[in-house]
Every structure is written in structure tokens, then in C-alpha cells.
C-alpha positions as CSV (number, residue, x, y, z in Angstrom):
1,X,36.1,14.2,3.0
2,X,33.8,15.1,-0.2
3,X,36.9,13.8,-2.5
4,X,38.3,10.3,-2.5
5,X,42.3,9.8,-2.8
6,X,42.8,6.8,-5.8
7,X,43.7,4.2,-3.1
8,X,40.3,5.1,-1.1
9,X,38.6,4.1,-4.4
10,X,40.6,1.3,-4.9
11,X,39.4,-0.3,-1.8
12,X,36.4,0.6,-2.3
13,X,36.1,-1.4,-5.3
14,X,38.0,-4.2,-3.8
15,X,40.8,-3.4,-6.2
16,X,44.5,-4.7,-6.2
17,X,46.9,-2.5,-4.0
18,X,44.5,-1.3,-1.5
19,X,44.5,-3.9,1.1
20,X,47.8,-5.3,-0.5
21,X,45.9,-9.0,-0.8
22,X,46.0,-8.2,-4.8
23,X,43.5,-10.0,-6.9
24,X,41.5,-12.3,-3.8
25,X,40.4,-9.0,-2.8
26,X,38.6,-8.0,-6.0
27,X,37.5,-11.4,-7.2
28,X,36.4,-12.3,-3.7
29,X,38.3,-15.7,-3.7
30,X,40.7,-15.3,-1.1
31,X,39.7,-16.9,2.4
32,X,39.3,-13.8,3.7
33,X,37.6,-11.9,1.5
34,X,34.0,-11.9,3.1
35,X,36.1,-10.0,5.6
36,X,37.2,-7.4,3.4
37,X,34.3,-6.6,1.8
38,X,32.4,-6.3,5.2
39,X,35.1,-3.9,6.2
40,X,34.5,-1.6,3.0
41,X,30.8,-1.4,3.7
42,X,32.0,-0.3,7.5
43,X,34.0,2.1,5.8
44,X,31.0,3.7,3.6
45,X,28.6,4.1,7.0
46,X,31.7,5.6,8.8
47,X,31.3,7.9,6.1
48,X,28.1,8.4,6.3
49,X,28.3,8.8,10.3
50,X,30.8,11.6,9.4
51,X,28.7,12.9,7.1
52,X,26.1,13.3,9.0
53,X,28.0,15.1,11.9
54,X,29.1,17.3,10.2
55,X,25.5,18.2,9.4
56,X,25.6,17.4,5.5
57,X,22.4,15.3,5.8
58,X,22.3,15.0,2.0
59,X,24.9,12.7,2.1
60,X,23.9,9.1,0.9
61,X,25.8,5.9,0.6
62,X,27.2,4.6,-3.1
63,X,25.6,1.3,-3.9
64,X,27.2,1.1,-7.1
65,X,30.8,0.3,-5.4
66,X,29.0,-3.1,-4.0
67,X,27.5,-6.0,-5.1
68,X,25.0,-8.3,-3.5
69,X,24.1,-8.4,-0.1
70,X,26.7,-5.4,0.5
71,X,24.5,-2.9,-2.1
72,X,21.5,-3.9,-0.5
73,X,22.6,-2.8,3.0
74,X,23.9,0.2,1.6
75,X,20.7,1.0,-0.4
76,X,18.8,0.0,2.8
77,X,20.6,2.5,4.7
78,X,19.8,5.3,1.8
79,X,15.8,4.5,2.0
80,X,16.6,4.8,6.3
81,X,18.3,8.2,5.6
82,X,15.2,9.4,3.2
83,X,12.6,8.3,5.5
84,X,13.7,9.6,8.0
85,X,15.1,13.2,6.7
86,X,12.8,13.8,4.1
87,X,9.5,14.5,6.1
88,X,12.2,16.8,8.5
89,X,12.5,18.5,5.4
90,X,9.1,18.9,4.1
91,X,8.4,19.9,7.2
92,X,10.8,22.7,7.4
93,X,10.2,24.2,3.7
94,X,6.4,24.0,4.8
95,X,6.7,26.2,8.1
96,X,9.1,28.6,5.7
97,X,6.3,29.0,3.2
98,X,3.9,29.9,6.0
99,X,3.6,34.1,7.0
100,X,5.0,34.2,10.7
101,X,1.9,34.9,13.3
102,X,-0.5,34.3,11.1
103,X,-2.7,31.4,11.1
104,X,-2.8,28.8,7.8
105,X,-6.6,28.1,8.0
């Protein structure tokens, strides 16, 4: 799931012809559109929640595709990711660098 078809990107970006409600859903005026954009950030931590399954723990949300509140979750979500991976993984290079059975001191 590493490449996006056009119409995944287009509703992504909130762009005409991917939810089919044409130009509410990218200027955010329809009466539903608080609705669709809380359904494409559910669809970028799905992706994420694959990602991470499938064990590539690199994986990071894209904040750039939001605006507002909806960025901020999904930059909040990259700093949970970081924290909580990259000591896991400074961990892991450290215990690579040191010589098996012998001590560090």
C-alpha cells in the first residue's frame, strides 16, 4: 500500500470526484463536510495501523494533506510514533554495537 492510486489522493486532499460531493468536499462548505474530512484522517491512521502490522514502523502519517485541527492530530500521532519507536531503536543499534559476552564497563 506504499503507492497511492489518483482517486486515493484525491480524497485525500478533499478533491472533487473522490467522495462524488464535488467542490463541498474540498472547500469544506457542504453540510457534511466535517464528516468527510474526519473520515480521511480515519483513513491515514488505518494506514498507519497497516503500516505498522505489517512491521514497517517507519511509516509516519502526511500532515501536509490536512489542515487545522486534522494536521495536528496527525502530527500528534507522528511525535506518538517517534516517542515511542525511537528509544526501541536506539536501544536496539546500542546492544548491536556492544561485543556479545562481554561486559560494557
Amino acid at each position: 500500500m506504499a503507492t497511492q492510486t489518483a482517486k486515493e489522493k484525491r480524497k485525500l486532499n478533499g478533491e472533487a470526484g473522490a467522495s462524488g460531493n464535488g467542490d463541498r468536499a474540498r472547500t469544506g462548505s457542504g453540510p457534511r463536510s466535517g464528516d468527510n474530512k474526519v473520515l480521511l484522517v480515519s483513513h491515514e491512521i488505518t494506514r498507519l495501523l497497516e503500516a505498522s502490522r505489517d512491521g514497517r514502523l517507519t511509516e509516519r502519517g502526511r500532515p501536509d494533506q490536512f489542515d487545522g485541527v486534522y494536521r495536528e492530530m496527525v502530527e500528534g500521532i507522528n511525535s506518538m510514533l517517534d516517542a515511542i519507536l525511537l528509544p526501541s531503536a536506539k536501544a536496539t543499534a546500542s546492544s548491536r554495537k556492544s561485543p556479545v559476552g562481554r561486559s560494557t564497563n
